[in-house]
N, C-alpha and C positions, 0 to 999 in steps of 0.2 A: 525773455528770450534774447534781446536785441543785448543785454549785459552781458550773457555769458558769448552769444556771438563776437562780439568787442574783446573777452578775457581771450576766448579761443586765438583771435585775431593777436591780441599781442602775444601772447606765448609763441605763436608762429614767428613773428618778426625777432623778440627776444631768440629765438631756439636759431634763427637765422645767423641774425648778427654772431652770433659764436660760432658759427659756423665758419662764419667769414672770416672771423679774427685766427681761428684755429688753421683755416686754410692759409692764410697769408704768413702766419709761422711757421707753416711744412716748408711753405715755399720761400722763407727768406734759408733753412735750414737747407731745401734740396742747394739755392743758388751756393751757399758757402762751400755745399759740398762738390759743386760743380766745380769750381773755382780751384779746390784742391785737386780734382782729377786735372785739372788746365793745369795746373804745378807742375802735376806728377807729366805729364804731356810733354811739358818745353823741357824739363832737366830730359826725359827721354829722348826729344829731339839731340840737343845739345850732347848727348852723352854718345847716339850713334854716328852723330856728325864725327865727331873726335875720333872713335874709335874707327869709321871709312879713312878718314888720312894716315892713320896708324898703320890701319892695314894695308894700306893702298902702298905705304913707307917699306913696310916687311916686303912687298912681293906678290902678295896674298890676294891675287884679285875676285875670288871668289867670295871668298868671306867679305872684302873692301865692296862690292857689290850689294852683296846681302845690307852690311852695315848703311850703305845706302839708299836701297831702297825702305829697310828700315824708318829711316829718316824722314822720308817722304809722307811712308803712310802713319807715322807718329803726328808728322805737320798737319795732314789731313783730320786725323782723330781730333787733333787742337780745334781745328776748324769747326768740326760737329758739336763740339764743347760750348766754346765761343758762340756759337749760336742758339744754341737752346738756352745757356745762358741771358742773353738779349730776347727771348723768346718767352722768359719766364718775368722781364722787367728787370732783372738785375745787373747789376755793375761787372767788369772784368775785375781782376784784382791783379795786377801786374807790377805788385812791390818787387823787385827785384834784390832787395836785404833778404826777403823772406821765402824767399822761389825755392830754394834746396830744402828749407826744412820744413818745407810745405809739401814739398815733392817726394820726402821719400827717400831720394834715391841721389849720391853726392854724385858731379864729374869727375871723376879722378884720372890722372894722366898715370900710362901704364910706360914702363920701356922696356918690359916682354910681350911678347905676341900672346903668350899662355895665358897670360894675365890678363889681358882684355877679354878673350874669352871666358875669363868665368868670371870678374866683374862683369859683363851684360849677361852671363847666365843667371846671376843671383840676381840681377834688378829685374831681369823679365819673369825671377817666379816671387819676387816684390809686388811686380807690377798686376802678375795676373791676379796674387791673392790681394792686394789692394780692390784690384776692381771689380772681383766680384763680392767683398763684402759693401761696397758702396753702391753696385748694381743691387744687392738684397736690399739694402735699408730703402733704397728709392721705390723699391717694388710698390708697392702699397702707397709710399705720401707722391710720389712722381713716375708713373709706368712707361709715359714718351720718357723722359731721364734714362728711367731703369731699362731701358731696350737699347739707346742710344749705350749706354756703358756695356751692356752684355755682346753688342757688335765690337767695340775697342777689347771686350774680353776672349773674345774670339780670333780677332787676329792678335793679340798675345799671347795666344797658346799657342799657335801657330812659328811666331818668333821664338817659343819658349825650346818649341822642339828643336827648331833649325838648329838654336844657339847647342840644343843636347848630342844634337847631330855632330857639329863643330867640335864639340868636347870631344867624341868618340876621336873624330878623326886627328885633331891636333893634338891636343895632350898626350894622350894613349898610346 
């Protein structure tokens, strides 16, 4: 009895240990993919920053407004990132050769008005379909992950519409 009590015993530690080794893979996997939404985060900061002076240049303080506060709650999203990040053990990753095509989504300088508006319309429906395929994969290997992304998915739908709003009115 005392032998198989013992066999039982290790198969429980062995069944453990791979447990643990499989867990710290999800999670070196959630952190990288954390790291890309951090990408995708600062090119959006940087890109609505550009586009508030642009429009701020046109005249346009409405939209120079939006583009602003934009920006803010983009920094912010970083911020929740950046945290869970450190929260799961892992590194930031702030190569800056590798930030754009990490991100997504390029800066590009416009010198029509029209044209900022639907470069940030195409990045914000980048951004939304980005984040919720990366909100699904976390569902399951990271849930705190996967909620923190479905909150940044949420206020980019919200910018996604503004930005459709914008289209109605300027282009049109």
């Amino acid at each position: 009895m005392k032998d198989f009590l013992n066999d039982v015993e290790n198969v429980r530690v062995c069944v453990q240990l791979e447990i643990d080794r499989g867990a710290r893979r999800e999670t070196k996997k959630a952190i990288r993919l954390l790291n890309q939404a951090l990408a995708l985060n600062f090119v959006c900061v940087l890109r609505h920053m550009r586009h508030f002076v642009t429009a701020d240049r046109f005249g346009a303080r409405v939209v120079a407004q939006e583009f602003l506060e934009h920006t803010v709650r983009e920094s912010e999203h970083s911020d929740l990132i950046a945290a869970r990040i450190k929260e799961l053990g892992g590194e930031i990753t702030l190569e800056r050769a590798t930030m754009t095509s990490r991100g997504h989504i390029t800066c590009e300088s416009s010198s029509e008005f029209e044209d900022i508006i639907r470069v940030d319309l195409d990045a914000e429906r980048i951004a939304v379909e980005t984040y919720g395929v990366m909100s699904n994969w976390l569902a399951d290997v990271d849930p705190t992950s996967s909620r923190i992304l479905q909150r940044i998915l949420s206020l980019e739908e919200e910018h996604l519409e503004i930005m459709l709003n914008f289209v109605a009115v300027v282009i049109d």
